[in-house]
C-alpha positions in Angstrom: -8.8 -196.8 86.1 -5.1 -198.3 86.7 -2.4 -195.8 85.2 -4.3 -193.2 83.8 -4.1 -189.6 85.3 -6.6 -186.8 84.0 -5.2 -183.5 83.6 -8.0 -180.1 83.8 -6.9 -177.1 83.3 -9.3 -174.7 85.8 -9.1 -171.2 84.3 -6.1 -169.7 86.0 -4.6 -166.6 84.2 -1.5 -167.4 82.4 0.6 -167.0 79.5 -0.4 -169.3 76.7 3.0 -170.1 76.0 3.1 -171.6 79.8 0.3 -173.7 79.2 1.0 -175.2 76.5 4.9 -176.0 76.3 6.6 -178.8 77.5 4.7 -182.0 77.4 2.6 -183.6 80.3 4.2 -186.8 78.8 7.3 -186.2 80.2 5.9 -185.8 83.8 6.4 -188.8 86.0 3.0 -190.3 84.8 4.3 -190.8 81.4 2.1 -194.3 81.4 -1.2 -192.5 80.9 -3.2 -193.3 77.5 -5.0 -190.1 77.5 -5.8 -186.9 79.1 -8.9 -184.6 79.2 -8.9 -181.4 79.9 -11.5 -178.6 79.9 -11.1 -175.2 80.0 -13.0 -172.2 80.7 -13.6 -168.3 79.0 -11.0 -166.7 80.6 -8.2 -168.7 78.7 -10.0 -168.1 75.2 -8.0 -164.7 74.7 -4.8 -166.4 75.0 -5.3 -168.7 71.8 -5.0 -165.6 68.9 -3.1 -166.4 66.2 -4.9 -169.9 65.7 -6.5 -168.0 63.0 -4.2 -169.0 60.1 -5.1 -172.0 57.7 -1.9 -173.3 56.8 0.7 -174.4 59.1 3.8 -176.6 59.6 2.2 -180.1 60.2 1.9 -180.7 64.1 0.5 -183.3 66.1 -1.8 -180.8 67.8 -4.6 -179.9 66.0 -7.0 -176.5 66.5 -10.7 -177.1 65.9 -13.0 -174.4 65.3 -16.8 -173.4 64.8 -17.6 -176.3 67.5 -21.2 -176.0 68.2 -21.8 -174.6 71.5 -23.3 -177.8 73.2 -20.8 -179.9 71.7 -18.9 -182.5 74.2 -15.3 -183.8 74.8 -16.1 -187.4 73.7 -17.8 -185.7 70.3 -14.2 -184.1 69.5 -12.4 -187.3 70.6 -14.3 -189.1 68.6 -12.9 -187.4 65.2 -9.5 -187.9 65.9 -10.3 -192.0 67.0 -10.1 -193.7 63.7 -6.4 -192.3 62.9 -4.8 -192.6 66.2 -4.5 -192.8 69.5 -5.9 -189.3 71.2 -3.4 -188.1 73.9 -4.9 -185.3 75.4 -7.7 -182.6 74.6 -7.9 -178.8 75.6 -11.4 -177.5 75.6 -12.2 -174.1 75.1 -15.8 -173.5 75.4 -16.7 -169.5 75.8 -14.9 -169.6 72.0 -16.3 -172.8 70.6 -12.5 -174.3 70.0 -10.7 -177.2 70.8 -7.0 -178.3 70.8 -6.9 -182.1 70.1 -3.4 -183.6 70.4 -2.7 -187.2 68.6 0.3 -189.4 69.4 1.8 -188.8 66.3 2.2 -186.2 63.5 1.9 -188.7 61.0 -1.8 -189.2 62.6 -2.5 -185.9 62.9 -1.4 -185.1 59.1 -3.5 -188.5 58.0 -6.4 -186.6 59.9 -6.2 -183.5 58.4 -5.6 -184.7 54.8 -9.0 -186.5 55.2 -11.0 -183.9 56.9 -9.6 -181.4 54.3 -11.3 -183.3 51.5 -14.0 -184.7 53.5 -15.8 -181.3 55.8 -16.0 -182.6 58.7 -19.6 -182.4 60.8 -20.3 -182.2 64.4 -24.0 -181.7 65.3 -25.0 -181.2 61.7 -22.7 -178.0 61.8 -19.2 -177.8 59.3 -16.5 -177.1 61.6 -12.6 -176.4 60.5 -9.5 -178.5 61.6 -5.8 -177.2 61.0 -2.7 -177.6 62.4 -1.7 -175.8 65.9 1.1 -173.6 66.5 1.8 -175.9 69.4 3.7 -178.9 69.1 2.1 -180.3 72.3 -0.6 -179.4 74.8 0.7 -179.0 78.6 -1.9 -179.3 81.6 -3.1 -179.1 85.1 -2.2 -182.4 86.9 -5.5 -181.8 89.6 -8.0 -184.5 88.9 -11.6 -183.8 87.5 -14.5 -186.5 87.8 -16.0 -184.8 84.5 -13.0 -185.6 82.4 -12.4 -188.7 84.1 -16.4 -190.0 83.1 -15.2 -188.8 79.4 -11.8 -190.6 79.5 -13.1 -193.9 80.8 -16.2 -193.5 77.8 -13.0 -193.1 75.2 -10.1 -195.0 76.5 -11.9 -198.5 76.3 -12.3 -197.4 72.3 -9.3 -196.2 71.7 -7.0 -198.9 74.0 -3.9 -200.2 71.3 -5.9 -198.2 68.4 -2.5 -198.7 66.5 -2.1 -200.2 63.0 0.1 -203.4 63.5 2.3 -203.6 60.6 2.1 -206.5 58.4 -1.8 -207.3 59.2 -4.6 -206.1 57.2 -6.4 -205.3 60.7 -5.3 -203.7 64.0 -6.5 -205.8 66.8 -8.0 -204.3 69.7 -9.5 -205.1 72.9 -12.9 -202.9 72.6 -16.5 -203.7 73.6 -18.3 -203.8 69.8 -21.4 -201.5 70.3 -18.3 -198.8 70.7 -16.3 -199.2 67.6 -16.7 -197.4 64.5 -16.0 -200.3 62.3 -19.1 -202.4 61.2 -18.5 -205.9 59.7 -21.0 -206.6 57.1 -22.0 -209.5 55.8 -24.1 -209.7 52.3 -26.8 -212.8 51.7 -28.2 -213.7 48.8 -25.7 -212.0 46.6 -27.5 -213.0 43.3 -26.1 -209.6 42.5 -22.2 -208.1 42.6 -21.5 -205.6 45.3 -18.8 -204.0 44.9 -16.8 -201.5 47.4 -18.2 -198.3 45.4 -21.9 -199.7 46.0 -21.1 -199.9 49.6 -19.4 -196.8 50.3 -22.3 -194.8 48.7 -25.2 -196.7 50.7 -23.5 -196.3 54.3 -21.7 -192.4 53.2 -25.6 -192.1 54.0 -25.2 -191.7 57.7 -21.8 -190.0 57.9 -18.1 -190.3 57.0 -16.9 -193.7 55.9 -13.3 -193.7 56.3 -12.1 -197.2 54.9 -13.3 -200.4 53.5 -12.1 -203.5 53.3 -13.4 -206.7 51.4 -12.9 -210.2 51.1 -14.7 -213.7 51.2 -14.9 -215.9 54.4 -16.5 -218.8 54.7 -17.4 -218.5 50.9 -18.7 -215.4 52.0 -18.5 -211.8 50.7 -18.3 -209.7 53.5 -16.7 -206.2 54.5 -15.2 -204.2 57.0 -16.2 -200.7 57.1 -14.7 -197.9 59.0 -16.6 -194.8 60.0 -15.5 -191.4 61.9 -17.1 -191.4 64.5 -18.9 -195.0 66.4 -22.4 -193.5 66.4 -22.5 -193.4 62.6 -21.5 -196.9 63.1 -24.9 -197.1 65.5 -27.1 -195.1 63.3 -25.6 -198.0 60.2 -26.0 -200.8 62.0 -29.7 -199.4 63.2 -31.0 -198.5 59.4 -29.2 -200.9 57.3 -29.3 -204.2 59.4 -31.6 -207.2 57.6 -32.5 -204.8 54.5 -32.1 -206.0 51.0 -29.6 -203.6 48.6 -32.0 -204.4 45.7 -35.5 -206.2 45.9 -35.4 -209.4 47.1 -31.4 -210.6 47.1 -28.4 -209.1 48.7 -29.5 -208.6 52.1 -27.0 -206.8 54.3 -26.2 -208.8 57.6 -24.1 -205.6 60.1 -22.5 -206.5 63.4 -19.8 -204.1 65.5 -16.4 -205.4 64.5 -14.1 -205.8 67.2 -11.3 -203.8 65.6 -11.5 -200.0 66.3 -9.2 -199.5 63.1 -8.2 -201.1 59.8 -5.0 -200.4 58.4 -5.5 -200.4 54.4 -2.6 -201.2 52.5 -3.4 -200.8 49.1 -6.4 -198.6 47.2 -8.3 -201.1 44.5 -11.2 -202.9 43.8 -10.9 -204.7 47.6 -10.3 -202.4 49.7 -10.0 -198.7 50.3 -8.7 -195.8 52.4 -10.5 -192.8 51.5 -8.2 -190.6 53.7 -5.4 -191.6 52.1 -5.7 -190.8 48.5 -2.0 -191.9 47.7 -1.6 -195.4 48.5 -1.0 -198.1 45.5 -3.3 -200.4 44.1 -1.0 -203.7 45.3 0.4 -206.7 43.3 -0.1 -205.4 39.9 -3.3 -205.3 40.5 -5.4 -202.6 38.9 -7.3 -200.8 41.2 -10.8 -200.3 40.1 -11.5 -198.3 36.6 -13.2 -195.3 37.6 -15.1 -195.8 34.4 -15.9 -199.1 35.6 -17.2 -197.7 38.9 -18.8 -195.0 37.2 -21.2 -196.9 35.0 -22.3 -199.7 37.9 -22.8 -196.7 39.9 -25.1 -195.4 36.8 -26.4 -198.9 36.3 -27.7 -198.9 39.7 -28.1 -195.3 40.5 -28.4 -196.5 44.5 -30.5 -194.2 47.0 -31.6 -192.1 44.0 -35.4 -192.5 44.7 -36.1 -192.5 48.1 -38.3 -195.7 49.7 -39.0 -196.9 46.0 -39.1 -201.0 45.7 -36.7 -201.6 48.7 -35.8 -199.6 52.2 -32.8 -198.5 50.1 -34.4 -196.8 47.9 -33.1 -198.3 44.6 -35.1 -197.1 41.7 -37.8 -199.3 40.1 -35.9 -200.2 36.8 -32.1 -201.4 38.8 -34.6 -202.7 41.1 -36.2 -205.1 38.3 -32.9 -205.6 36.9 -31.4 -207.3 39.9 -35.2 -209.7 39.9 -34.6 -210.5 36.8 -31.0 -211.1 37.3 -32.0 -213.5 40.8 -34.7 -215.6 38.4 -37.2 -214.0 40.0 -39.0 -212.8 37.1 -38.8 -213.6 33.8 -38.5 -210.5 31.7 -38.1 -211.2 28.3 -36.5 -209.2 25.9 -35.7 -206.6 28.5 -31.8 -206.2 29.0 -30.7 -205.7 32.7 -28.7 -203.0 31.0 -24.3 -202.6 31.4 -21.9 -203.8 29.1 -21.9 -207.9 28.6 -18.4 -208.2 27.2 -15.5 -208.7 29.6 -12.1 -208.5 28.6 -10.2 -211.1 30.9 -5.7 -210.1 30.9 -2.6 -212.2 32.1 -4.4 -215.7 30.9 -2.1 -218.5 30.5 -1.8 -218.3 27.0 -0.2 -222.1 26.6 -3.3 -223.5 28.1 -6.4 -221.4 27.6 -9.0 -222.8 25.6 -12.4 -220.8 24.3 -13.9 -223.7 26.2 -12.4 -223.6 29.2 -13.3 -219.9 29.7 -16.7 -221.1 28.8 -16.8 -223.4 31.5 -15.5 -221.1 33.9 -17.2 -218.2 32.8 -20.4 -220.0 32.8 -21.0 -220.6 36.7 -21.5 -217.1 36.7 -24.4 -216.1 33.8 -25.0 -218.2 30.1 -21.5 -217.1 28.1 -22.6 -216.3 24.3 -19.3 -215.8 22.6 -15.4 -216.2 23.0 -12.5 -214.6 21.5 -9.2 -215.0 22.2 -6.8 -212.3 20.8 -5.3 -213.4 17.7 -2.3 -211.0 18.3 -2.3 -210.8 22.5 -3.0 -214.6 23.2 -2.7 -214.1 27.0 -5.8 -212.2 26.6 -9.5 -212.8 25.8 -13.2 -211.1 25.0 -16.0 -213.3 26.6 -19.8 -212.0 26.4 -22.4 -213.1 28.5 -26.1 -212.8 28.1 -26.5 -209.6 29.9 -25.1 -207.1 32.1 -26.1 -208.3 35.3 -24.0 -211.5 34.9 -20.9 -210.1 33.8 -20.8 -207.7 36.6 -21.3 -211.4 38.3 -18.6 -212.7 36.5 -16.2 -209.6 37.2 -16.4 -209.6 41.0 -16.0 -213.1 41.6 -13.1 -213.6 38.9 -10.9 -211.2 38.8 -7.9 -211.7 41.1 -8.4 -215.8 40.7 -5.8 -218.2 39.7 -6.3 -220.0 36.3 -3.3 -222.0 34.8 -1.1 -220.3 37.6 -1.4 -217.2 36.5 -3.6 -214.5 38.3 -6.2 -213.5 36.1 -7.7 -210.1 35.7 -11.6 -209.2 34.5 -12.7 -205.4 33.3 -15.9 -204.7 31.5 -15.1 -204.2 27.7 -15.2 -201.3 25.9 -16.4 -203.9 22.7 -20.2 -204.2 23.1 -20.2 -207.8 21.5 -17.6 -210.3 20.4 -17.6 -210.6 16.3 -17.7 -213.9 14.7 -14.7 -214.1 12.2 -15.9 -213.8 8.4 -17.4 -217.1 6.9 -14.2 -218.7 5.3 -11.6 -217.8 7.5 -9.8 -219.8 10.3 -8.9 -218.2 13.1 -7.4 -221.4 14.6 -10.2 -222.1 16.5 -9.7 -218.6 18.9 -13.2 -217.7 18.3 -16.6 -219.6 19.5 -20.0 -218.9 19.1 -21.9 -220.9 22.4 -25.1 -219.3 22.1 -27.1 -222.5 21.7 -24.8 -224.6 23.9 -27.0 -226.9 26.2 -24.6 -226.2 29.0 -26.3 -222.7 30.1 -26.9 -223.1 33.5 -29.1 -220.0 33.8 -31.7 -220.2 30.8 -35.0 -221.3 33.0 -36.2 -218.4 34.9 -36.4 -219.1 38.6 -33.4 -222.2 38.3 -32.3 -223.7 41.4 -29.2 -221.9 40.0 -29.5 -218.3 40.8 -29.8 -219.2 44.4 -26.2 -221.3 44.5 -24.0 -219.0 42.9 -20.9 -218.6 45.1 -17.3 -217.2 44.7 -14.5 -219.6 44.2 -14.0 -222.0 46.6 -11.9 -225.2 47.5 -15.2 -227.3 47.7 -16.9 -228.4 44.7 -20.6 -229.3 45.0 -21.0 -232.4 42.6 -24.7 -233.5 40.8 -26.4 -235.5 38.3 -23.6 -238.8 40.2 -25.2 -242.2 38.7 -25.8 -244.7 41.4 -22.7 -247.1 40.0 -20.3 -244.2 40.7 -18.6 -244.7 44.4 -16.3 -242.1 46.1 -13.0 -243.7 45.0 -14.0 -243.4 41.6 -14.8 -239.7 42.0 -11.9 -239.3 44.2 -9.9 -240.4 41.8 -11.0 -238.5 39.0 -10.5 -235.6 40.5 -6.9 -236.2 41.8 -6.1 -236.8 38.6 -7.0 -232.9 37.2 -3.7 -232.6 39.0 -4.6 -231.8 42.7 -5.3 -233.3 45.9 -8.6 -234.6 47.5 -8.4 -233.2 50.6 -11.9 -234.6 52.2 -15.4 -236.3 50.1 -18.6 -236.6 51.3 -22.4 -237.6 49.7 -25.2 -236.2 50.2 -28.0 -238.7 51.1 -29.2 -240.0 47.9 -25.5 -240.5 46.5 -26.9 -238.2 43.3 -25.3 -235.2 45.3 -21.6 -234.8 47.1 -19.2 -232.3 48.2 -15.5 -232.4 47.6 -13.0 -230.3 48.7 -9.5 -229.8 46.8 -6.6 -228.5 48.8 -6.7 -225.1 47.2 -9.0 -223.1 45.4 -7.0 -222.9 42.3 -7.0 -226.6 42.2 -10.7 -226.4 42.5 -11.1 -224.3 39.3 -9.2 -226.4 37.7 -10.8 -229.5 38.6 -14.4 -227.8 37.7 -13.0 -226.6 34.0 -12.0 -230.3 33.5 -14.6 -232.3 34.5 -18.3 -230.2 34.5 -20.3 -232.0 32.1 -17.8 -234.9 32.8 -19.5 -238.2 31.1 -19.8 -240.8 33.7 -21.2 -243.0 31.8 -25.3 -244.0 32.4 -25.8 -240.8 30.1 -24.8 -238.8 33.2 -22.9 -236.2 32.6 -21.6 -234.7 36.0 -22.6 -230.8 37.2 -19.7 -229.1 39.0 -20.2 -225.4 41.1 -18.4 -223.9 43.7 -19.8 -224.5 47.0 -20.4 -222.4 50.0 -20.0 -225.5 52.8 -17.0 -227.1 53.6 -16.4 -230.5 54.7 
């Protein structure tokens, strides 16, 4: 391999101080990525004074309690997902390890995770601190062993940098070596949110970071583990199973990063090992007692193998059915708080209706309240749990009246009517026998095309009069810009795609249940094609 030396130290007596100082990175082959080295009993006795816990942060790290079969590329593997691995020192007769990263600010990210996340080679707890050492120095005589191990890691770790300024690091890696799994969920009848994740795939070992976003009117994920067979064992278990019975399926692929860099800790995205970093544009991360009652809600993996290869329990499990159309389940409440309480709304413009509208592509809306005394904000309630979970994870963060709007569950458990006789200037609506609920029938076409906001509108219920200027038309007028049109076979049906997606939620809040005249009254969703 071009440009890379491998450095083993053979066990030659000598003073620890002499193999260790000075850096082989200063030697004339200062263009190697990484180094391997292994070394034998007799140099064991001159590592005392490792013992101590705490010490002054270094980018050498000491590792201890290493099972006794355990290999170079295991211990490399640990240090992968926060940085570039410069060189290792083996030492196997006292089941240690000196692991040197190529930088401190890796080496501290590394042990801040591992201290609140015991680390596990082998099924065995082992112990990482800082070294005395500031670097490890080495043997320059060449070793096919550590050379097999170097080219195993090197093609993993090859630019494993965080480039500034991108969510992602790019790398050039083969994906069935990575430890970061792109996941793609189908059928999402059901949220998923990054807490639901991280407990199904914490299953088969340390998840490091998440990241999630919609592509391609997708939700998908990037998840980061310690180590690339975790990754394996993930992909292996989880790929093509359902997170609850009979929606969600989880779609898992290598990614071809071998890092994300995770800027901000919220709802979207996480760094585990970094417990500091803010929640990002105001936005607040996710309420822990939000988290904490979905994660009740659902109780994932509590009962092993029940209705789905995850193991979600029988009553989450029916839940989610009921929540897909599945079943009908009458009288039985998918359980979770129904009230959301939706912040920074564009008080000038927002209507009880046009939360209603909005609101309602996502589960049947009941009731809406707009704050007498906090007008940019609002209580909606939908008809259960499951859809204002719905609601939440596809809402909050969107742009309504050009203002960024933010969804929590509600501590209110349902929205009061005012008192018979009093106005409230029309803040308050009662919609619980509107004819607009688009999720009343069990088993609607419905459930099956709910999708997050999206530039392209998917348009029904078009009489046969109405051409694509004229719908062209009416929707340039909501105040955006028709970027492409096109009809579905029959001409009842078309797609129609505004420029941006906040032009698109504003186009659907106008003109769902638009009269066209023929008593047709036009059906407006978000799409997941585009044009």
């Amino acid at each position: 391999m071009d440009g890379i030396v491998t450095d083993v130290a053979v066990g030659v007596k000598r003073g620890s101080d002499e193999l260790l100082s000075g850096s082989v990175l200063n030697s004339p082959n200062s263009n190697m990525s990484s180094i391997v080295v292994t070394a034998n009993g007799n140099d064991n006795k001159k590592f005392k004074g490792e013992d101590k816990m705490d010490g002054a942060p270094s980018r050498v790290l000491h590792i201890r309690k290493l099972p006794g079969e355990v290999t170079e590329t295991e211990v490399i593997a640990l240090g992968l997902p926060f940085g570039k691995v410069t060189n290792i020192l083996m030492l196997k007769g006292k089941n240690q390890a000196f692991l040197e990263l190529a930088t401190e600010e890796a080496a501290i990210t590394m042990v801040n995770y591992y201290s609140a996340v015991t680390p596990h080679l082998r099924n065995q707890p082992i112990y990482i601190q800082y070294s005395n050492h500031k670097e490890l120095k080495t043997d320059n005589t060449l070793n096919q062993r550590a050379q097999a191990v170097l080219q195993a890691v090197t093609a993993v770790q090859t630019t494993n940098t965080p480039i500034s300024g991108t969510t992602v690091s790019e790398s050039a890696v083969t994906p069935a070596q990575s430890p970061v799994l792109r996941i793609i969920i189908d059928n999402m009848y059901y949220p998923v949110t990054l807490d639901v994740l991280h407990q199904i795939f914490s299953k088969f070992g340390a998840v490091l970071k998440i990241i999630t976003f919609t592509k391609n009117n997708q939700f998908q994920a990037l998840l980061q583990y310690g180590d690339p067979v975790n990754a394996q064992q993930a992909k292996l278990a989880l790929d093509g199973q359902n997170i609850y019975n009979a929606c969600c399926t989880l779609r898992i692929d290598f990614s071809k990063l071998v890092n994300l860099n995770v800027k901000y800790n919220n709802d979207k995205s996480r760094d585990y090992t970094r417990p500091d970093l803010p929640s990002g544009d105001g936005q607040p991360a996710l309420d822990p007692a939000i988290a904490a009652a979905f994660a009740k809600e659902t109780s994932l993996l509590a009962v092993p193998g029940a209705l789905s290869p995850l193991g979600i329990p029988n009553a989450a499990a029916a839940a989610a059915a009921a929540a897909a159309g599945r079943v009908g389940m009458p009288g039985v409440s998918a359980g979770g708080n129904t009230v959301l309480l939706v912040s920074n709304l564009n008080e000038e413009m927002v209507t009880p209706q046009s939360l209603f509208t909005l609101f309602g592509v996502y589960g049947d809306v009941q009731r809406v309240k707009i704050l007498y005394n906090k007008k940019d904000s609002a209580l909606i309630q939908m008809a259960d749990g499951n859809q204002s979970q719905l609601a939440m994870s596809h809402l909050n963060g969107q742009k309504m009246y050009g203002k960024i709007i933010r969804v929590t569950l509600s501590k209110h458990q349902t929205v009061q009517l005012p008192r018979e006789g009093l106005d409230d200037q029309g803040l308050t609506k009662d919609f619980g026998n509107s004819p607009l609920h688009r999720f009343k029938k069990p088993g609607s076409k419905n459930f099956q095309n709910i999708f997050p906001p999206s530039a392209t509108l998917h348009l029904s219920n078009i009489p046969p009069s109405v051409s694509e200027d004229d719908l062209r038309m009416l929707f340039a007028n909501t105040g955006g810009t028709v970027k492409a049109f096109k009809f579905f076979q029959d001409h009842k049906m078309a797609l129609l795609q505004m420029s941006t997606v906040e032009e698109a939620i504003q186009a659907l809040i106008d003109l769902h249940n638009y009269n066209l005249g023929e008593n047709h009254h036009l059906r407006v969703s978000f799409s997941k094609s585009t044009i």
